[in-house]
DOSE-483230 format. One record per residue: residue number from 0; residue in three letters; z, x, y of N, C-alpha, C in turn. Coordinates in pm, 1 decimal, padded with zeros to 6 digits. Layout:
<rs>
<pos=NUM; code=ala; n.c3=Z; n.c1=X; n.c2=Y; ca.c3=Z; ca.c1=X; ca.c2=Y; c.c3=Z; c.c1=X; c.c2=Y> .
...
</rs>
This chain:
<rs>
<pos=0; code=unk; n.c3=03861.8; n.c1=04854.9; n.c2=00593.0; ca.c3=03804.6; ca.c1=04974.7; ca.c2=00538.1; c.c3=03842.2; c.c1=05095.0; c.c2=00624.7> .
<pos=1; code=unk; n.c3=03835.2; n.c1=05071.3; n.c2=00786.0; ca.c3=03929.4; ca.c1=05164.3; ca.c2=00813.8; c.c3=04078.1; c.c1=05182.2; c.c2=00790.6> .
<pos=2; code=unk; n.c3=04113.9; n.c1=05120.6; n.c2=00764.4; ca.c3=04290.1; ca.c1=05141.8; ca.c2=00749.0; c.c3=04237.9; c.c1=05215.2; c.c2=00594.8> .
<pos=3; code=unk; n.c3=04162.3; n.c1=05238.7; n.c2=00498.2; ca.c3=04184.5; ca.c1=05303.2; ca.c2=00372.2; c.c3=04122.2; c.c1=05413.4; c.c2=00436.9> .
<pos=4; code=unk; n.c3=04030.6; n.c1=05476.5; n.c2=00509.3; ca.c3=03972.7; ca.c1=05560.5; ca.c2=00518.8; c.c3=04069.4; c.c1=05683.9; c.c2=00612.2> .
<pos=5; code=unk; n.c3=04133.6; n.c1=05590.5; n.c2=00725.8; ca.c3=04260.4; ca.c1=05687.8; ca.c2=00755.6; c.c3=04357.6; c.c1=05736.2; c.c2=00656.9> .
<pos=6; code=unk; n.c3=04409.8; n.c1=05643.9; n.c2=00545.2; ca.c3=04512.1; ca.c1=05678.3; ca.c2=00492.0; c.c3=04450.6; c.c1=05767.1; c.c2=00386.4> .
<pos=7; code=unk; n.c3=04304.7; n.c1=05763.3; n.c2=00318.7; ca.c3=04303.7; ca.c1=05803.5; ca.c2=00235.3; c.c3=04166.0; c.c1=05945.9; c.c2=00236.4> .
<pos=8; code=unk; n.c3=04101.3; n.c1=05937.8; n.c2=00372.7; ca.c3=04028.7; ca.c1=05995.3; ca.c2=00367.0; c.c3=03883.6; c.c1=05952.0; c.c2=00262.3> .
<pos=9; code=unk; n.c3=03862.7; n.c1=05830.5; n.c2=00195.6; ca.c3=03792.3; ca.c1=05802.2; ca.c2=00157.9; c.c3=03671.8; c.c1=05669.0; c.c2=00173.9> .
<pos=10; code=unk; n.c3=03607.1; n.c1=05678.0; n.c2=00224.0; ca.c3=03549.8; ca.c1=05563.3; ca.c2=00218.9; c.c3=03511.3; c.c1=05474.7; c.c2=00112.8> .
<pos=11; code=unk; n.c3=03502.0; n.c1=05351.3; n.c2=00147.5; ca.c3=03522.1; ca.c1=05242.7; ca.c2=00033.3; c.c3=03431.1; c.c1=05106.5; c.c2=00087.6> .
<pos=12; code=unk; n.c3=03403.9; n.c1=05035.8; n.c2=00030.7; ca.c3=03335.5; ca.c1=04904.2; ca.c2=00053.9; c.c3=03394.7; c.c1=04767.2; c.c2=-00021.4> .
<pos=13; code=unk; n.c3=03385.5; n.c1=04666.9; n.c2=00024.9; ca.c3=03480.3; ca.c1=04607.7; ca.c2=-00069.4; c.c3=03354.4; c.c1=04507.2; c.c2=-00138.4> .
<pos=14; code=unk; n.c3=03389.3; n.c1=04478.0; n.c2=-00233.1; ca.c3=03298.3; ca.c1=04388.4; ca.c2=-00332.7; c.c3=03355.6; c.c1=04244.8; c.c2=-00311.3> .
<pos=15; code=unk; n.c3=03491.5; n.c1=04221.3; n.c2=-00343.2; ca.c3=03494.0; ca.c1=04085.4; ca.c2=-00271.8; c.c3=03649.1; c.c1=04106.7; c.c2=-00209.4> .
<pos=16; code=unk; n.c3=03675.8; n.c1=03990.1; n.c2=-00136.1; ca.c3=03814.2; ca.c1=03911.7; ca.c2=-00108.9; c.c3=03871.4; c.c1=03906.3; c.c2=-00158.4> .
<pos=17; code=unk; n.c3=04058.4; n.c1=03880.5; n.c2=-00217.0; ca.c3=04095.5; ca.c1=03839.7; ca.c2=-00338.8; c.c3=04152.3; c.c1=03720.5; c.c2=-00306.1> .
<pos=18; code=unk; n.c3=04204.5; n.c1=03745.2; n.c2=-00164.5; ca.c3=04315.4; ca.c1=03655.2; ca.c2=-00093.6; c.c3=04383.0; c.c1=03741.5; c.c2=00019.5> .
<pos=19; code=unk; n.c3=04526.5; n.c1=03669.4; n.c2=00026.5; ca.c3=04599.3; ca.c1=03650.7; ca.c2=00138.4; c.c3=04770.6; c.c1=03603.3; c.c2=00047.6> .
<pos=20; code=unk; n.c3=04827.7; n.c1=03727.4; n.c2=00073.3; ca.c3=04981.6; ca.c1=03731.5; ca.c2=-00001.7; c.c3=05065.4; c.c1=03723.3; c.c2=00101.3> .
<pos=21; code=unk; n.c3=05151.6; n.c1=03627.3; n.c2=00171.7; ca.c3=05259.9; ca.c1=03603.2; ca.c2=00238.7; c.c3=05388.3; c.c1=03623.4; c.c2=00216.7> .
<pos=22; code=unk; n.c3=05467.9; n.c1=03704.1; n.c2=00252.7; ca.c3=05571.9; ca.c1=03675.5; ca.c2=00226.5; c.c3=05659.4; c.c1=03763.7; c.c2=00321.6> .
<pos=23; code=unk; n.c3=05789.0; n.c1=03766.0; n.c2=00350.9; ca.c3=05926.0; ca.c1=03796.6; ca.c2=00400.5; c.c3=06066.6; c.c1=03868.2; c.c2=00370.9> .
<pos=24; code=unk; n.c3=06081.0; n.c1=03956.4; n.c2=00456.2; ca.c3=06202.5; ca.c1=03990.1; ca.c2=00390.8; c.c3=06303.3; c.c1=04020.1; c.c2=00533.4> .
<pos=25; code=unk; n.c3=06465.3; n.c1=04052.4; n.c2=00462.3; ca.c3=06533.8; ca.c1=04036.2; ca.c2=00645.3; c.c3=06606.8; c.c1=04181.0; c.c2=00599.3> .
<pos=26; code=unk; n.c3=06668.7; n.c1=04247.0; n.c2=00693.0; ca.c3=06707.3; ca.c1=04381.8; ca.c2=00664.2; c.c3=06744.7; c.c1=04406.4; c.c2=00848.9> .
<pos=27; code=unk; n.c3=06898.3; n.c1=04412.2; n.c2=00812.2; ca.c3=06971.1; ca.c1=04452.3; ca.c2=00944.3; c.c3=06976.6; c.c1=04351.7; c.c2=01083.5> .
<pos=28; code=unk; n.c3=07000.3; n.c1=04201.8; n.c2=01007.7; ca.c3=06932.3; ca.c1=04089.9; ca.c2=01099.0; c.c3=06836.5; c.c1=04071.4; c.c2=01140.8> .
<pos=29; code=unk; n.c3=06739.4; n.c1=04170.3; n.c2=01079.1; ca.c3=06622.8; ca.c1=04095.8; ca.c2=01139.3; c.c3=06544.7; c.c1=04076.8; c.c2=01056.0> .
<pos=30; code=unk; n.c3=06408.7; n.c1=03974.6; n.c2=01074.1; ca.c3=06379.2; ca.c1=03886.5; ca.c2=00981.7; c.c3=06194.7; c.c1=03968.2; c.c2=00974.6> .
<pos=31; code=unk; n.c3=06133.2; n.c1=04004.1; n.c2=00888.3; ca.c3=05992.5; ca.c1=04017.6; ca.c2=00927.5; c.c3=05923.3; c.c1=03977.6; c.c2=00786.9> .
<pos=32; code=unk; n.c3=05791.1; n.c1=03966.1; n.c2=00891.6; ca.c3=05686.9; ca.c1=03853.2; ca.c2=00777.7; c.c3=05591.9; c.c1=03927.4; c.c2=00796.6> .
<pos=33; code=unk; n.c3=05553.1; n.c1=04006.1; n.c2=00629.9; ca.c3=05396.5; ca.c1=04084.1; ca.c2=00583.0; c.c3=05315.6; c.c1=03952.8; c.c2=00515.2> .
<pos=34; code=unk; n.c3=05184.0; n.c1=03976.0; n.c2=00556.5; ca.c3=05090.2; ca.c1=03919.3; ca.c2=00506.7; c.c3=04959.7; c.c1=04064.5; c.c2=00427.9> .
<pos=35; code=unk; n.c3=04981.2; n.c1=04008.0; n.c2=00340.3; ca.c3=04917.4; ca.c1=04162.4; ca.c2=00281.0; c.c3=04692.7; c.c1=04098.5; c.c2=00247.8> .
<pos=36; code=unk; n.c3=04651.1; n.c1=04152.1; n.c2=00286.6; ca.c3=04467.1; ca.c1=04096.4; ca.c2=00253.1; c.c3=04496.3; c.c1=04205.7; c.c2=00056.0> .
<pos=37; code=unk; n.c3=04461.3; n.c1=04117.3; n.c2=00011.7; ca.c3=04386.9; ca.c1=04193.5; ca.c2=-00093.7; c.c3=04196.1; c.c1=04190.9; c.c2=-00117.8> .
<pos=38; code=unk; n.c3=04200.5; n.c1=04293.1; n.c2=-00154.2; ca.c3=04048.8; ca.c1=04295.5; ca.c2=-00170.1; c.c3=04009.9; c.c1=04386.6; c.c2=-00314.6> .
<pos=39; code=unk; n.c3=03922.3; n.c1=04358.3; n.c2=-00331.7; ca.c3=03882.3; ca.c1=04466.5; ca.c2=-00490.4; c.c3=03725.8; c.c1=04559.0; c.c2=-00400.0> .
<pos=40; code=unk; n.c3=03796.8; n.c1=04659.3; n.c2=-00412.8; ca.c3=03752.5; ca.c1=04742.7; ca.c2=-00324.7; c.c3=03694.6; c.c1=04864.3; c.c2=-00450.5> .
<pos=41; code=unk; n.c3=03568.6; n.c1=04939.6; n.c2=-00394.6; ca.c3=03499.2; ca.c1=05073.8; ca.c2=-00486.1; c.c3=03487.6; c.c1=05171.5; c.c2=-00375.4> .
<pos=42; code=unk; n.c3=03454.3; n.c1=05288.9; n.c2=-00396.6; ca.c3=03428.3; ca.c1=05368.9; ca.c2=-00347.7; c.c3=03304.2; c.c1=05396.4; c.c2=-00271.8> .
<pos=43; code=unk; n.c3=03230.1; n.c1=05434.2; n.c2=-00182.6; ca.c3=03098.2; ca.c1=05461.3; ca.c2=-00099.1; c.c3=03013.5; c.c1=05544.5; c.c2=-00218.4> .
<pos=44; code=unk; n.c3=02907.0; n.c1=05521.5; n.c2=-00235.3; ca.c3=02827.2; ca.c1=05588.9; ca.c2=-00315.4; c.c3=02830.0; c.c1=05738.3; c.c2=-00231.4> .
<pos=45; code=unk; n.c3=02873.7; n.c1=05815.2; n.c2=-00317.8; ca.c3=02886.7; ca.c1=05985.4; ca.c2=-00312.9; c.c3=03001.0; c.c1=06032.2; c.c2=-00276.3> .
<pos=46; code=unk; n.c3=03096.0; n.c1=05909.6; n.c2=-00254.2; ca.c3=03258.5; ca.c1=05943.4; ca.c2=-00240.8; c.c3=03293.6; c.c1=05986.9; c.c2=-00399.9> .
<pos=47; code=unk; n.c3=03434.7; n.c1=06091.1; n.c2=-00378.1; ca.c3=03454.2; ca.c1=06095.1; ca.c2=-00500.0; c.c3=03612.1; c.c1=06144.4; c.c2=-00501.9> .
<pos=48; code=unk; n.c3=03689.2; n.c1=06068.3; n.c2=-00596.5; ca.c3=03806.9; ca.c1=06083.5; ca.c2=-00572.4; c.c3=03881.4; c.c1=06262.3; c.c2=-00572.6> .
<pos=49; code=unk; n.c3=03814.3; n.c1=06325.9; n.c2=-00621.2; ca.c3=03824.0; ca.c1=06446.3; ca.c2=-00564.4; c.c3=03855.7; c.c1=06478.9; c.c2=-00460.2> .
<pos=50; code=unk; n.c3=03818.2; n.c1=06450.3; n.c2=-00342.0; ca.c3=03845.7; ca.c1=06436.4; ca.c2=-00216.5; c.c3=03943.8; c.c1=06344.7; c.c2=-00106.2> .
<pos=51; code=unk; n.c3=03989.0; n.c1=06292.6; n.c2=-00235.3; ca.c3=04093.0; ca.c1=06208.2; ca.c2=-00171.0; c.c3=04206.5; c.c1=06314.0; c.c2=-00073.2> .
<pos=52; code=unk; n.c3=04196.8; n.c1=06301.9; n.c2=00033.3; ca.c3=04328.1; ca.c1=06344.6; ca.c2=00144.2; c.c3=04437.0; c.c1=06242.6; c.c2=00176.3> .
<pos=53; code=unk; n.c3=04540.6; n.c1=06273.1; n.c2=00191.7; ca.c3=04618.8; ca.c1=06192.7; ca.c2=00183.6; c.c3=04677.0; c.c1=06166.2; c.c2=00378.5> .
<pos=54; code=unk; n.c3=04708.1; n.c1=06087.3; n.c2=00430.5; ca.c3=04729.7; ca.c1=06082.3; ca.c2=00554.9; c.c3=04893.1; c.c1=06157.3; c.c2=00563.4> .
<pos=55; code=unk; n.c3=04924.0; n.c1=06229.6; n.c2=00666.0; ca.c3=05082.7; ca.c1=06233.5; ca.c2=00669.2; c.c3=05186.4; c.c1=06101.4; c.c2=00647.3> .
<pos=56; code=unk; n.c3=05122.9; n.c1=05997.7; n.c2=00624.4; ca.c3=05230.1; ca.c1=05898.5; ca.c2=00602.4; c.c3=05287.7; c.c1=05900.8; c.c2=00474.1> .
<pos=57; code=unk; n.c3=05211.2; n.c1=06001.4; n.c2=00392.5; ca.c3=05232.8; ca.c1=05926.0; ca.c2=00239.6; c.c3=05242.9; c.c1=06064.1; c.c2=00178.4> .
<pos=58; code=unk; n.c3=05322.9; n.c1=06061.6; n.c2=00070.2; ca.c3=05330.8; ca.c1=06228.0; ca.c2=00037.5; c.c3=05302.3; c.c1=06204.4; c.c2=-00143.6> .
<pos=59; code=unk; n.c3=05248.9; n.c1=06103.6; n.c2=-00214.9; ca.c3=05174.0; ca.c1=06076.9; ca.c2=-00264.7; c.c3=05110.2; c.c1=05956.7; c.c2=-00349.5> .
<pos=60; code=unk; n.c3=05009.5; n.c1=05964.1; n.c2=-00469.0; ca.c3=04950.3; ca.c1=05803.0; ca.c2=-00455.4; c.c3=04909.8; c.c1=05836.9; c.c2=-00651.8> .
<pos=61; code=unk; n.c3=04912.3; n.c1=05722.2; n.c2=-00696.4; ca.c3=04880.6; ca.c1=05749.7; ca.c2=-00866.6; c.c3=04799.5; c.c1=05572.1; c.c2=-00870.5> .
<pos=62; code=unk; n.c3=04706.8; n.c1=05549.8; n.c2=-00953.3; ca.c3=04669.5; ca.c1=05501.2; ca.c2=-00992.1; c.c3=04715.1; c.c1=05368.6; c.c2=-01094.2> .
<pos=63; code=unk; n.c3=04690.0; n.c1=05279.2; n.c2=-01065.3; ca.c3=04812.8; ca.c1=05183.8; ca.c2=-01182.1; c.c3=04734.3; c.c1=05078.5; c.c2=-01250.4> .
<pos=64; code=unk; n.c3=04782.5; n.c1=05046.9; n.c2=-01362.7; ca.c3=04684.6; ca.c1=04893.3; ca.c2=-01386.3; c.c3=04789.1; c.c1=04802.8; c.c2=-01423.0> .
<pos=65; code=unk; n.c3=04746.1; n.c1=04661.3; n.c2=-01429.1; ca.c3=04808.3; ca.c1=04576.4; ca.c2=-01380.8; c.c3=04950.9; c.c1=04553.7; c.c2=-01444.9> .
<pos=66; code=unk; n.c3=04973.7; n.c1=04610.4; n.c2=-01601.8; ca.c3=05146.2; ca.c1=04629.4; ca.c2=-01650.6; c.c3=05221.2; c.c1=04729.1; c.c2=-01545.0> .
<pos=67; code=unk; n.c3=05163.0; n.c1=04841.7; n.c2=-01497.1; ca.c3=05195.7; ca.c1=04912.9; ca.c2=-01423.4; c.c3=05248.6; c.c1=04894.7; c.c2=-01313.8> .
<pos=68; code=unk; n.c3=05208.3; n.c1=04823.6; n.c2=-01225.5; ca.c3=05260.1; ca.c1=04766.3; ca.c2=-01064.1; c.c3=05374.0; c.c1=04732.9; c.c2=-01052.6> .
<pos=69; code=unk; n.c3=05410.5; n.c1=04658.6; n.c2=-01140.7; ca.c3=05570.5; ca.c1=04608.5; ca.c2=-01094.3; c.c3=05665.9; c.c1=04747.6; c.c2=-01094.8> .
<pos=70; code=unk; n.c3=05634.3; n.c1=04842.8; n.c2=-01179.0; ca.c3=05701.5; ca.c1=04968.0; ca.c2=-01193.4; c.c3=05702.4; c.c1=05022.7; c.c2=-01043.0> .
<pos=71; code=unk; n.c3=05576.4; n.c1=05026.9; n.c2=-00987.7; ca.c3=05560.4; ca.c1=05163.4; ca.c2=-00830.3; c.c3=05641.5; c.c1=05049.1; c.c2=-00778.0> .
<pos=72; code=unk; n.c3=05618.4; n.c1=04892.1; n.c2=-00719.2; ca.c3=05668.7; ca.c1=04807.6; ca.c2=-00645.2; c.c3=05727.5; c.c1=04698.8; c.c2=-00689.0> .
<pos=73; code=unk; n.c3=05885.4; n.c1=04636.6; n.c2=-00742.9; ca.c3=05906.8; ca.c1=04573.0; ca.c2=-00813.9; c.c3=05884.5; c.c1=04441.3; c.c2=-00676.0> .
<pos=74; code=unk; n.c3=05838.3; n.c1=04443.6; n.c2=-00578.5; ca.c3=05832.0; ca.c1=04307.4; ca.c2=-00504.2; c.c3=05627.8; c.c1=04239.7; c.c2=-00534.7> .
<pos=75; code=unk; n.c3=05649.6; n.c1=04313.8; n.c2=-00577.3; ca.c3=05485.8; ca.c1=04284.0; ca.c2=-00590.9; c.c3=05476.8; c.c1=04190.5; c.c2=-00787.6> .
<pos=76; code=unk; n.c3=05540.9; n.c1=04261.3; n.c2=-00871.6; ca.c3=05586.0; ca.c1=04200.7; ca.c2=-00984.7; c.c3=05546.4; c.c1=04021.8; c.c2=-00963.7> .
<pos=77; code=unk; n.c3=05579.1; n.c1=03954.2; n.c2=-00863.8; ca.c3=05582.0; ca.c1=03821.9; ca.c2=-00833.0; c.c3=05438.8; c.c1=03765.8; c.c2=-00824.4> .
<pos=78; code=unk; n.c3=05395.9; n.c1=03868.0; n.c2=-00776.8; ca.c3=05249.1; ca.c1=03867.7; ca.c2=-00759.8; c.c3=05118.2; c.c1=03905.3; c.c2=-00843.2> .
<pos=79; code=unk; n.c3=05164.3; n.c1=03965.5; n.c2=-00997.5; ca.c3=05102.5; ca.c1=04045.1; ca.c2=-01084.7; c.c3=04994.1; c.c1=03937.2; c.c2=-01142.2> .
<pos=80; code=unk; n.c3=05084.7; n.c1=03769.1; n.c2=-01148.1; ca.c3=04968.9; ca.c1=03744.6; ca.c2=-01238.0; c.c3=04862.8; c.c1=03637.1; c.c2=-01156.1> .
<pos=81; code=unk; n.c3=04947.4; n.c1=03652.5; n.c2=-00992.5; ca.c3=04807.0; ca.c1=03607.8; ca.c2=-00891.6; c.c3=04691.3; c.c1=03703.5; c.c2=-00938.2> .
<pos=82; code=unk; n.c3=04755.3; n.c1=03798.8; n.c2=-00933.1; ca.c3=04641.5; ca.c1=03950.4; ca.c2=-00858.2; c.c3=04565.5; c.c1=03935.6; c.c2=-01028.0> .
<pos=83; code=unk; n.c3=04602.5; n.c1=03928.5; n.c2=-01128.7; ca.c3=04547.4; ca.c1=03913.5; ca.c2=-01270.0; c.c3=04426.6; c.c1=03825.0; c.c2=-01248.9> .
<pos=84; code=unk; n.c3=04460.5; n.c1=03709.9; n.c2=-01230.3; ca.c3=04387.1; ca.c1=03585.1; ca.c2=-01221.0; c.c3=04259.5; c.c1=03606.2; c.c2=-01112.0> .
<pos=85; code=unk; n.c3=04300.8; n.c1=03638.2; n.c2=-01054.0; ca.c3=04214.6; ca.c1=03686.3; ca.c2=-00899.4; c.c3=04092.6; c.c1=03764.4; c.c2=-00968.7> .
<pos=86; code=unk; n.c3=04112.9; n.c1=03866.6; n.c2=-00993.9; ca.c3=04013.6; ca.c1=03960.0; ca.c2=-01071.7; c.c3=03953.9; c.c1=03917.9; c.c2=-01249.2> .
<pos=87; code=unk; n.c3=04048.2; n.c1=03821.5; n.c2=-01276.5; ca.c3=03978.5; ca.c1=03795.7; ca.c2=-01402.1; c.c3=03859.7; c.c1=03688.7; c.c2=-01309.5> .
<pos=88; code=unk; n.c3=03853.6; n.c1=03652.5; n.c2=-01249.3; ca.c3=03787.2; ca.c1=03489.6; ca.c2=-01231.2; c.c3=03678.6; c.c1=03561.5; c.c2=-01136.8> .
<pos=89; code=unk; n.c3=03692.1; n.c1=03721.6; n.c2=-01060.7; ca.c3=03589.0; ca.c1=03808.1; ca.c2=-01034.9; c.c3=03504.9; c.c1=03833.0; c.c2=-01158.3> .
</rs>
């Protein structure tokens, strides 16, 4: 919740877990391994996306639902109908 609150200036709480996404990629000989947490996460009561600030890392952010994702990140596509399943069974 801090890593969203730096990047996004918003506070959030998470409702549940979803999992734990592994995976790898290599680029210029070298080899690195993301493990990504998903969580289904809401906003702090009296947060409001209005106020969303964006951190200097990111120059900006849109909203997606789940046909949508593979479009912003086609490596995540692999993962659409974990992340489906995950939240239907929420």
């Amino acid at each position: 919740m801090r890593e969203y609150l730096e990047e996004t200036g918003l506070r959030v709480k998470i409702k549940k877990p979803l999992g734990i996404i592994s995976w790898g990629y290599k680029r210029d000989d070298t080899e690195y391994h993301v493990a990504e947490n998903i969580f289904h996460m809401e906003l702090d009561e009296g947060e409001k996306l209005e106020n969303l600030k964006l951190s200097p890392d990111h120059d900006k952010f849109r909203w997606v639902n789940a046909d949508e994702v593979k479009e912003v990140n086609p490596m995540v596509e692999e993962r659409r109908d974990w992340l489906l399943k995950s939240l239907n069974d929420y």
